[in-house]
C-alpha angles and dihedrals in degrees: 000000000000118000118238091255090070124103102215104229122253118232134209121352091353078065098041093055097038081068091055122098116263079239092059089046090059094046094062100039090054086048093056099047086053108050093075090067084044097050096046086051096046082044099063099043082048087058101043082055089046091055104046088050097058078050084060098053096042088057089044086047084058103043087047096052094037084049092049099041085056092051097043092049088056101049103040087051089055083039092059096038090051088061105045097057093040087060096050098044090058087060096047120001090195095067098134093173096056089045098057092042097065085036082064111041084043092059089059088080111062113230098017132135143206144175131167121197141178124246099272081055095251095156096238097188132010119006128303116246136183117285122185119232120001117254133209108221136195112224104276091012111144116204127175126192128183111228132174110292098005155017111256117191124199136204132205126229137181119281086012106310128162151190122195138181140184131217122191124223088246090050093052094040095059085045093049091037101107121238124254126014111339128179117233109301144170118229124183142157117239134185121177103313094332106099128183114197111221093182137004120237098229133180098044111146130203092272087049121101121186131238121217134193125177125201119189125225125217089242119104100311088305116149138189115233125204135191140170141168115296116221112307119249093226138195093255093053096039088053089040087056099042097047090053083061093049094047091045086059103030081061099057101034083055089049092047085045092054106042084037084068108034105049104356110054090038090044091045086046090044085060100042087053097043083044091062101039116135112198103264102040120099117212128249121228091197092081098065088064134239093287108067124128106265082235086056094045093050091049083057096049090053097053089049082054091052094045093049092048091053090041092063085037087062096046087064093036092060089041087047082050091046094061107025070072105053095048088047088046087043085047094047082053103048095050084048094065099029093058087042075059099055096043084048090064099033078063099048092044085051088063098044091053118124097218147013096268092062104037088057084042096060085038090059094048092054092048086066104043089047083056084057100043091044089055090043088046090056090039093054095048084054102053094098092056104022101206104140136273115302091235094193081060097043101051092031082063088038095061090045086059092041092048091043087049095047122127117254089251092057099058087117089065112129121191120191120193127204105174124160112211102274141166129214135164122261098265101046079047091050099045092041087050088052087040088052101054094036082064100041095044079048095053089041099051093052084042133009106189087049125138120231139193131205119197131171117173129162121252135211104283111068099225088054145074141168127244116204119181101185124185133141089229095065079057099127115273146147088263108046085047095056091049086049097046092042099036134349097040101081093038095061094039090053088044094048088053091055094054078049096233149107112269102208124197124203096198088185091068100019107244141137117210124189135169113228126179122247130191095217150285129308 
């Protein structure tokens, strides 16, 4: 379950746009506010050019029914009169009249030409021409074919007969031209795929688009089509279009530059400047210019206020500081010398005993006191950096006090000493140096001339290392139980407790193993 301190994150586009600078933020919000008041103007400018072009296509509607009309008319006319004659000159070749008068009514076109012919292709009336392909027709079948250069229609007769004319691209084109004033236009005649242009749309540029109409004849499945220029892109339009553009974005970018910097870039430099900040330095507000939002401006006083204030905090902080050491360092002194002084008169008590009992008794008690001063001496050199107590120094001093303090039957007492360089804290140094001598003071008493080794190593956790305190004296036996039950049992368990760990004893090989903490290496 998430704890109230936590921002659920956002997913998607919600994450997407959370990355983005808070100026790019702006940007497109501004731009999107905007685009409503650029898409109603572009929407009107889209629909006067929508309108002139349907303007456009009604005119073009006109020019392509009034071509065709023109066309069809013509050649329905020739159609009609084809037949016709065809039909007279099978019953009598020699028909002169019907002849001349397709001849006639043929002339009236400029460029065209005709033939009709019988069945075994004898030309019966006008000169014969080139025809491409040769076509099968049923009697009154009327068949029409673009070729290069021309249209040629066909008409069936009885026992193959024919009747053919031609029609030249010029001819068609001045029938198809409309009549009256006209603006630039296409015109061809197209028939299924096959397409004959009558006259070519020239001068579009690469803003022009082209507008088509078709209108069908009533001739074999011919049809005129028309085209002419669609509504110009022009200069004014294209500058109207491209200024709303400019405009659109001109808007936004001078809103960004004006919230950029008003609020963003302050506010971006305020961060960067809180960011920074060392305790004891007091922010300037010249270095966020001369443009920033008053509520900006006040934000940043306040934040001067707060880092003067802790400027000055921090001043008597550091005095308080200044003195709080000098009376630690004063109180250190003064129990230095007060515990060299207590060791100073156990001594001289020690001389002064009767009999053996005391005088080890007072020995035993300095021991104890020395273990104690030794820890507070190195405490007290390692006030300024405050790493930690150097243990191979401590104990090595330690054993020397231990050795020098030593019973005369103990003057066979060896002490080895295996120490890595480790630091601990002043109560973990304080409770292994009384742990130390409890153990060696044990090992002496059940054998004076006894050899003991002291090892600390480090073990495999950092924070962690193992005490082993080895001598043949602390083997298992009825003596070293009954010191341990009447004396030293309970002083090395309590001490053990406050390391706040588990004291082992191997009583085979006569050693005592203990984990104690340590803060780290020198």
């Amino acid at each position: 379950m998430d704890s109230p301190d936590q921002v659920p994150r956002a997913k998607g586009l919600a994450a997407r746009l959370s990355r983005m600078p808070t100026g790019a933020k702006v940007f497109l919000i501004l731009v999107g506010a905007l685009l409503p008041l650029a898409l109603i103007a572009l929407f009107t400018t889209l629909q006067t050019t929508r309108n002139a072009e349907t303007e456009a296509r009604e005119r073009l509607r006109v020019l392509a029914d009034e071509s065709s009309s023109v066309v069809e008319n013509v050649l329905a006319t020739h159609v009609a009169q084809l037949a016709e004659a065809l039909a007279a000159l099978r019953n009598n070749p020699a028909d002169a009249e019907s002849c001349s008068s397709l001849t006639e009514t043929m002339s009236l076109q400029e460029g065209v030409r005709f033939a009709v012919a019988d069945g075994r292709g004898r030309v019966l009336c006008g000169a014969r021409f080139t025809a491409a392909g040769s076509v099968v027709l049923q009697p009154g079948q009327i068949f029409g074919s673009i070729v290069d250069g021309g249209l040629i229609l066909r008409v069936g007769g009885r026992d193959g007969a024919k009747a053919s004319a031609y029609y030249p691209v010029t001819t068609l084109g001045t029938l198809a031209r409309p009549s009256g004033f006209v603006p630039e236009y296409g015109a061809a005649l197209v028939k299924g795929d096959q397409r004959l242009v009558l006259r070519n749309l020239n001068g579009l540029g690469p803003f022009n688009r082209r507008e088509t109409a078709r209108s069908a004849l009533s001739i074999d499945d011919l049809a005129v089509e028309m085209s002419i220029p669609g509504a110009p892109i022009s200069s004014p339009l294209m500058f109207a279009t491209v200024l709303l553009v400019l405009m659109w974005i001109a808007a936004a970018a001078i809103g960004w530059f004006v919230v950029d910097r008003l609020l963003i870039r302050p506010l971006r430099r305020l961060r960067t400047s809180v960011g920074n900040y060392r305790p004891g330095e007091v922010l300037d507000m010249k270095r966020f210019g001369a443009m920033p939002a008053q509520e900006i401006r006040e934000l940043g006083d306040t934040f001067r206020d707060i880092t003067r204030t802790v400027k000055l905090h921090e001043a008597d902080l550091a005095e308080g500081l200044v003195r709080q050491t000098k009376l630690t360092r004063e109180v250190h002194h003064r129990v230095k010398n007060n515990l060299q002084v207590i060791s100073s008169l156990i001594n001289f008590h020690a001389r002064g005993a009767k009999n053996v009992e005391a005088a080890e008794a007072y020995a035993s008690i300095q021991r104890r006191v020395d273990a104690l001063a030794v820890v507070h001496r190195h405490h007290y050199a390692e006030m300024e950096e405050n790493r930690g107590l150097e243990l191979r120094s401590v104990i090595g001093e330690l054993a020397s006090s231990i050795r020098a303090t030593a019973p005369e039957r103990a003057a066979g007492l060896g002490i080895t000493l295996d120490i890595e360089p480790l630091l601990v804290n002043q109560d973990v140094a304080i409770a292994v140096a009384f742990l130390i001598t409890e153990l060696v003071e044990l090992a002496v008493n059940c054998n004076p001339t006894t050899q003991i080794s002291i090892s600390i190593r480090g073990g495999p956790e950092e924070d962690r290392a193992t005490l082993r305190v080895n001598s043949p004296a602390l083997v298992e036996g009825a003596e070293l139980a009954s010191l341990l039950e009447n004396r030293y049992g309970r002083i090395i368990g309590g001490l053990a407790r406050q390391l706040r760990t588990k004291l082992h004893h191997d009583p085979l090989v006569g050693a005592y193993e203990a984990s104690i903490a340590i803060t780290g290496r020198p």
